[in-house]
C-alpha positions as CSV (number, residue, x, y, z in Angstrom):
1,X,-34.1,13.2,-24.5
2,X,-32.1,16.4,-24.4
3,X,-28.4,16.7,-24.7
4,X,-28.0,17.5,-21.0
5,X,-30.2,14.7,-20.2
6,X,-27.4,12.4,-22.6
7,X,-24.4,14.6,-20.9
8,X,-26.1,13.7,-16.7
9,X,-26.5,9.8,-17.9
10,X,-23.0,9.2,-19.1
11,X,-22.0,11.0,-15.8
12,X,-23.9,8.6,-13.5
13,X,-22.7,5.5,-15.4
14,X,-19.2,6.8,-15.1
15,X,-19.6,7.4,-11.4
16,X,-21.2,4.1,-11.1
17,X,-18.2,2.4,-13.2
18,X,-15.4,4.1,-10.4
19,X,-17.6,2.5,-7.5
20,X,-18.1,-0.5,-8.9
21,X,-14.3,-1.7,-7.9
22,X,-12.4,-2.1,-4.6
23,X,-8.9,-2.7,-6.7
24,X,-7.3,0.7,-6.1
25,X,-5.3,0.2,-9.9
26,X,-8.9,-0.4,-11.5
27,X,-10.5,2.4,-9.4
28,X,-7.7,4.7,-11.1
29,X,-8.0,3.4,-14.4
30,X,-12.4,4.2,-14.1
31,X,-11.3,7.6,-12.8
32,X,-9.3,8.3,-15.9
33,X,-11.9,6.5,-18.4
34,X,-14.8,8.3,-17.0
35,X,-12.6,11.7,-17.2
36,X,-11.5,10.9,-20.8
37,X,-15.0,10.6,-21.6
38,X,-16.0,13.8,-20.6
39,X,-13.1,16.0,-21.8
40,X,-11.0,15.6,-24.8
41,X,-7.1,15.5,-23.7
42,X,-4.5,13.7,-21.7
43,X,-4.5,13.1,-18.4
44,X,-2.0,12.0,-15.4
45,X,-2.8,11.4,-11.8
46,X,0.2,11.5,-9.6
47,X,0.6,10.7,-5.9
48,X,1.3,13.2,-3.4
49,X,3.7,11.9,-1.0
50,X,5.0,14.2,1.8
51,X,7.7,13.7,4.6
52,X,9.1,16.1,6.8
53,X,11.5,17.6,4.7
54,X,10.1,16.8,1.5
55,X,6.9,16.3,-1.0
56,X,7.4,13.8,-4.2
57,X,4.8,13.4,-7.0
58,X,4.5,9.8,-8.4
59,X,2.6,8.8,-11.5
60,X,-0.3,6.4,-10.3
61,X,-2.1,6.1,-13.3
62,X,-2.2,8.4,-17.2
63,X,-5.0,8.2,-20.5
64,X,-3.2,9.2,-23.3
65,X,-4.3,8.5,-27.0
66,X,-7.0,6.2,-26.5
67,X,-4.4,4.2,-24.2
68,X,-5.5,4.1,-19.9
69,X,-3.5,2.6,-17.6
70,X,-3.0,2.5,-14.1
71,X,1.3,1.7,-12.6
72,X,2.0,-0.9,-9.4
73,X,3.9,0.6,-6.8
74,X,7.2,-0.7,-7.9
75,X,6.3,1.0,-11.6
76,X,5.2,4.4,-10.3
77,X,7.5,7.0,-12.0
78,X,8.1,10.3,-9.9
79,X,7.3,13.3,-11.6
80,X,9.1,16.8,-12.2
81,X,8.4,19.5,-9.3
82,X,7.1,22.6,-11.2
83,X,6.3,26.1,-9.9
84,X,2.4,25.5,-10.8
85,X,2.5,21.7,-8.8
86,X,3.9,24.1,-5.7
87,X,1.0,26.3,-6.2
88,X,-1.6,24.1,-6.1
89,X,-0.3,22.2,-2.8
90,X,-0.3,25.9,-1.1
91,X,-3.2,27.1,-2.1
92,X,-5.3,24.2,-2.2
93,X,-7.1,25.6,-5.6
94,X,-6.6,24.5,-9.3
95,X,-4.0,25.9,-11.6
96,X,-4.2,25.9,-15.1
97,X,-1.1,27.0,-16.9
98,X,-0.4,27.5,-20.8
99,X,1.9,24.9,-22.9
100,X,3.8,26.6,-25.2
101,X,5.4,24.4,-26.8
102,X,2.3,21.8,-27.1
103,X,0.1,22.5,-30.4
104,X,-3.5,21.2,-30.5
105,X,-5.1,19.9,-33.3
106,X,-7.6,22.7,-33.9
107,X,-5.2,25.5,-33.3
108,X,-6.5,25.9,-29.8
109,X,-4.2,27.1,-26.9
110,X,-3.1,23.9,-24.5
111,X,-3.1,24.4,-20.9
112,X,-2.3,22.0,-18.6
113,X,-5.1,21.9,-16.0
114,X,-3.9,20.9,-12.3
115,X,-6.2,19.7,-9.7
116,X,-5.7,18.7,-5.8
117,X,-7.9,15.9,-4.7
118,X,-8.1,15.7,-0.8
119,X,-8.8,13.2,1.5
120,X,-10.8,12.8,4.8
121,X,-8.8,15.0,6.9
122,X,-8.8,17.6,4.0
123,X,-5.6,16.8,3.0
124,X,-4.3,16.9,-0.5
125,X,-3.2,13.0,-1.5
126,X,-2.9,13.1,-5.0
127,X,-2.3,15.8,-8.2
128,X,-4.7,15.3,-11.5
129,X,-2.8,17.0,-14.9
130,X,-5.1,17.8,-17.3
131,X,-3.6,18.4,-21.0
132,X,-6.1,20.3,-23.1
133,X,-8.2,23.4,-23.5
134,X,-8.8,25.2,-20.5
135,X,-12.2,24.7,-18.7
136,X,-14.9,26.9,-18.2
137,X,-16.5,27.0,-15.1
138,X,-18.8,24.4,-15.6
139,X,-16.4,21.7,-16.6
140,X,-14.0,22.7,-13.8
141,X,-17.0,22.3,-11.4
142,X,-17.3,18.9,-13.6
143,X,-14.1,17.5,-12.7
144,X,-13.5,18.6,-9.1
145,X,-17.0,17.1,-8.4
146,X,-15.8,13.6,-10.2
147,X,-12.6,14.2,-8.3
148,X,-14.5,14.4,-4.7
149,X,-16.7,11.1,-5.8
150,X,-13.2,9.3,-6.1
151,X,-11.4,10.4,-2.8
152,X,-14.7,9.8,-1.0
153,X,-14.7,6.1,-2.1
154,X,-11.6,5.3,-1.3
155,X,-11.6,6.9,2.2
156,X,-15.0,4.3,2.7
157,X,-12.9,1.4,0.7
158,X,-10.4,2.0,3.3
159,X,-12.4,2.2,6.6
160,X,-13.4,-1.5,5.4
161,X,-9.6,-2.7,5.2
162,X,-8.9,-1.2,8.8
163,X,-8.5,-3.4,11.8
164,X,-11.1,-1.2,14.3
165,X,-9.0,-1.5,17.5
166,X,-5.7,-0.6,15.6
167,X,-6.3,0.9,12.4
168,X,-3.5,-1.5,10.7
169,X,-5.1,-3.4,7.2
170,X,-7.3,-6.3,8.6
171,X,-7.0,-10.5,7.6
172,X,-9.2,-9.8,4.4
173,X,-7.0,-6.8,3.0
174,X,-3.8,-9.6,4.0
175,X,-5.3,-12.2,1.4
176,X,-5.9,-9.8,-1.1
177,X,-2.8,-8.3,-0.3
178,X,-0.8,-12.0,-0.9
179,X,-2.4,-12.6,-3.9
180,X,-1.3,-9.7,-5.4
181,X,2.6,-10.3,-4.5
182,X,2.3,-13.9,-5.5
183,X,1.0,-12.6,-8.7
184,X,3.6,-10.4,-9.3
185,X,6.3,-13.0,-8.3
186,X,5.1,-15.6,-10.7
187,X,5.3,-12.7,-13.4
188,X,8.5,-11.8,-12.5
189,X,11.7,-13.0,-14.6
190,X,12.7,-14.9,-11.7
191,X,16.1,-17.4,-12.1
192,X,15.3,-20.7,-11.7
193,X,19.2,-22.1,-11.1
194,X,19.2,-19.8,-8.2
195,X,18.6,-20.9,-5.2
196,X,15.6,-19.9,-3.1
197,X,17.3,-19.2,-0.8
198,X,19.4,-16.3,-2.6
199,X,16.8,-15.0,-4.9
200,X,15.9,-12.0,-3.1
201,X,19.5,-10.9,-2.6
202,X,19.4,-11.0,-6.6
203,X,16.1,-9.5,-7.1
204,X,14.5,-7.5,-4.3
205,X,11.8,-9.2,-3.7
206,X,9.4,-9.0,-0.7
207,X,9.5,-10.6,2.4
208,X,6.9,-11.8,4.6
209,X,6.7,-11.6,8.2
210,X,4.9,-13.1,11.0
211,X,5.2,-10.9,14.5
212,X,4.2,-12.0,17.8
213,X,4.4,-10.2,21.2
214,X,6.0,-12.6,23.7
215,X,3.9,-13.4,26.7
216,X,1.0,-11.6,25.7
217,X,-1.5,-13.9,27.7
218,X,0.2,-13.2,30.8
219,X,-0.1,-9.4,30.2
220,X,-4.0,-10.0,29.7
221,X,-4.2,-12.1,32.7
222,X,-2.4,-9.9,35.0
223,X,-3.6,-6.1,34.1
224,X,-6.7,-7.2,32.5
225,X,-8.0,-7.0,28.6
226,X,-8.3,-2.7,28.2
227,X,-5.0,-2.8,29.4
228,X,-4.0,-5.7,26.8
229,X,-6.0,-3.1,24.4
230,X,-4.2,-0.5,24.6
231,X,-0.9,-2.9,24.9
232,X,-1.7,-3.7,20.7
233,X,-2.9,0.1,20.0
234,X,0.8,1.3,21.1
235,X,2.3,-2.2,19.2
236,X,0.4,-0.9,16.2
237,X,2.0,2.6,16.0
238,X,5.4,1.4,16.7
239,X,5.1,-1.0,14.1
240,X,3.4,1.6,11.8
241,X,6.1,4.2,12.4
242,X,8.8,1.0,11.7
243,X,7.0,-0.1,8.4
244,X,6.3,3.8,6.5
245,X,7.9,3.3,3.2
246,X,5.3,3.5,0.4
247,X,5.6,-0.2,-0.4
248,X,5.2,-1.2,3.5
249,X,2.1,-2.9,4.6
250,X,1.5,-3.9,8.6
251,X,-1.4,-5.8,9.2
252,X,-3.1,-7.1,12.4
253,X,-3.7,-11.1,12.1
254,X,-5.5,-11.7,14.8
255,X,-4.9,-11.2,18.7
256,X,-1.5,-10.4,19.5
257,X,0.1,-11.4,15.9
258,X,0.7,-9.1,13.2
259,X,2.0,-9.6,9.3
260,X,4.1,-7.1,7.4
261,X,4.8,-7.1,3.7
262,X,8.5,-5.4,3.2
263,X,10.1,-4.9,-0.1
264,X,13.7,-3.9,-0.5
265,X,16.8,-5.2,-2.4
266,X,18.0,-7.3,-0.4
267,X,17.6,-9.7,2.4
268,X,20.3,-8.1,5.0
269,X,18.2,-4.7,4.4
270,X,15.1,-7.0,5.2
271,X,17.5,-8.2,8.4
272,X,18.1,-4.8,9.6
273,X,14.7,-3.4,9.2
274,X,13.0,-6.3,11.7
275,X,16.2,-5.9,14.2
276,X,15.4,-2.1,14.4
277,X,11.3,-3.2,15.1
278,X,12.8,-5.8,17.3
279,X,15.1,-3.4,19.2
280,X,12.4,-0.2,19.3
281,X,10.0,-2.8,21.6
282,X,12.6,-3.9,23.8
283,X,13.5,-0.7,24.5
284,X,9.9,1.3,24.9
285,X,8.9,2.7,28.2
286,X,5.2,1.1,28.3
287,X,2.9,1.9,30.8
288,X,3.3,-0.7,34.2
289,X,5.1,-3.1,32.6
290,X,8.9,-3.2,33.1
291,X,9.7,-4.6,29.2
292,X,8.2,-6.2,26.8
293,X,9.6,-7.9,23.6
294,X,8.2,-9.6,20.4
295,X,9.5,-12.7,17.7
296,X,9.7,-12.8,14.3
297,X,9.6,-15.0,11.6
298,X,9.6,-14.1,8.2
299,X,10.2,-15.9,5.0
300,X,11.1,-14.8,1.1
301,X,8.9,-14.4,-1.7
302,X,10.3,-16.6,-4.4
303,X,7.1,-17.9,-6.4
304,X,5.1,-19.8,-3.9
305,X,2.0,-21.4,-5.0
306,X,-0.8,-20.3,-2.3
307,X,-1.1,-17.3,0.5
308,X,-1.0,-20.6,2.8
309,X,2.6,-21.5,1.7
310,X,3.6,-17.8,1.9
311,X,2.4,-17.8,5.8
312,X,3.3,-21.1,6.4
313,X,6.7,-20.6,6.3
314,X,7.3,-17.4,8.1
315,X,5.4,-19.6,10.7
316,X,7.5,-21.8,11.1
317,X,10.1,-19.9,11.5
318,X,8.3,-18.0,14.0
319,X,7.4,-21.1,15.8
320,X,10.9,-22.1,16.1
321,X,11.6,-18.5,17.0
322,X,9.2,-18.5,20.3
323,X,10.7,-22.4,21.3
324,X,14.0,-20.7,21.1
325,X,14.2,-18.4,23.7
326,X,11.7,-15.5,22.4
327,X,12.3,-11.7,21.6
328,X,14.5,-13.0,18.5
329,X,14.2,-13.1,14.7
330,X,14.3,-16.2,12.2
331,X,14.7,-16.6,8.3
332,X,12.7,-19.8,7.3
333,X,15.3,-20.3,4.3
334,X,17.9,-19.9,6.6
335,X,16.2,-22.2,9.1
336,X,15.8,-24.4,6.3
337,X,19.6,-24.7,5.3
338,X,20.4,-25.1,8.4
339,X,18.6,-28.3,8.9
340,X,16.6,-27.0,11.9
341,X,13.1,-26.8,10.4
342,X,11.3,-29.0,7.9
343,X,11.1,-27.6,4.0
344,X,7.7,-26.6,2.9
345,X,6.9,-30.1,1.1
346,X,7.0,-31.0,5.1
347,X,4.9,-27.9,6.6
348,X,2.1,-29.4,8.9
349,X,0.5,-25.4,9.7
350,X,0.2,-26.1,13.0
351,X,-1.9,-23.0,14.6
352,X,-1.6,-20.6,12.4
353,X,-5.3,-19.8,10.9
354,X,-5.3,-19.8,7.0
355,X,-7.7,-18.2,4.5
């Protein structure tokens, strides 16, 4: 076998490694294996993320000296703006710029090698930094080409976590999504003479939340279910354009309920975010129908054992939310404390579906 025949093997196996995953951390950490493989250097992938006035660059994942590793979202460490990083966003082309100060081992000049990555609508979604010698046309083809295999996966990785009616994540990516913040919670150095229902305000951790649109049925009944259709599409962007942070995930749960994941620092900020979600619904000019409002329920991640427990209480809370009068918004701890609903050694599930 030839060395190019060697060379196009390790390529496939290394393509075949990145699309072997749905974990986007694992997908990151193939990316940069398959690329360390190839080329001898460093490398970083950062984030792109763009609002209207600005555009941040956050480490997702960096191979350095035998060492790969991909960062969760809370770990993700934003990275210096340079002139080169500005270049490549405006010109949509790869940039390789010399590092002075950086010596190689075989007296070689060091570049560091940028490259946009794009996504389905062509736009660029995260930064790859190569540190080493700069490529020759061949390898840069090489890269770019490795580059495209990765945002092409994810954008088919994601189609399958998308709800088709409203494009929020779907019940599967919810599970997943649970486990991984119960994970994280039960790795975290939580303090166990706290009490649960203070934790968060100590340690900004997520909260989870159960939404329901008060009297959908009727709206179904009496316009019809297109109507009802379009009723969740304009729920979903509002919902969407509440929940934007990077850490935010909206999900639809099934008919006219949705779950959100929310992480801030503290559970007044949580408070305040579903309040402005409850507020923007009540006060939206939807088509025919005069106003229509939702309830909330939402409960404290504080080392639960099961995704069941996690949605079991921010169910009950919304339970007691819609036998309350509607278009309002419950803690379950505070529920809880108040003697008003049972604690979860007492949670009969009632309708909510579990996994």
């Amino acid at each position: 076998m030839t060395k190019t025949s060697h060379s196009t093997v390790r390529i496939i196996d290394s393509l075949a490694e990145i699309t072997r995953h749905h974990d986007r951390n694992i997908i990151e950490k193939s990316l940069l294996k398959t690329l360390s493989d190839l080329i001898a250097g460093s490398t970083r992938l950062y984030r792109v993320i763009q609002t209207e006035d600005n555009t941040d660059f956050s480490l997702l994942a960096f191979a350095e000296n035998g060492l790969i590793d991909s960062l969760a979202k809370s770990e993700q460490i934003p990275a210096p703006k340079t002139d080169a990083l500005e270049e490549v966003l405006d010109t949509g082309y790869m940039v390789s710029i010399p590092c002075a100060a950086v010596e190689s081992s075989n007296d070689s000049p060091v570049f560091d090698n940028i490259y946009p990555t794009f996504d389905g609508d062509d736009e660029i979604f995260a930064i790859l930094i190569h540190r080493g010698e700069r490529p020759n046309a061949s390898e840069e083809r090489l890269v770019q080409g490795i580059l495209k295999v990765y945002a092409n996966y994810l954008i088919l990785i994601e189609k399958t976590k998308r709800d088709k009616l409203t494009g929020l994540f779907n019940r599967e990516s919810l599970n997943h999504e649970l486990n991984k913040v119960l994970f994280s919670s039960h790795g975290s150095p939580l303090h166990s003479n706290i009490p649960d229902n203070r934790r968060a305000e100590n340690s900004g951790l997520a909260f989870i939340a159960l939404i329901d649109i008060d009297h959908f049925k009727s709206v179904n009944d009496h316009y019809g279910h297109l109507f009802g259709d379009e009723i969740l599409i304009i729920i979903s962007r509002l919902l969407a354009e509440t929940f934007s942070r990077q850490d935010d995930m909206v999900f639809r749960y099934g008919g006219e309920e949705f779950v959100t994941i929310v992480n801030t620092t503290n559970r007044e900020g949580a408070g305040q975010i579903f309040e402005r979600l409850r507020q923007k619904i009540e006060g939206f000019d939807f088509p025919q129908i005069e106003r229509l409002t939702i309830s909330i329920g939402y409960s404290i991640v504080k080392q639960q054992q099961t995704a069941a427990d996690l949605l079991g209480e921010a169910d009950q809370a919304l339970y007691y939310a819609k036998e309350n009068g509607r278009n309002v918004i419950h803690c379950y701890e505070d529920l809880v404390v108040q003697g008003l609903v049972a604690s979860k050694e007492n949670i009969h599930y009632g309708e909510v579906k579990l996994f």
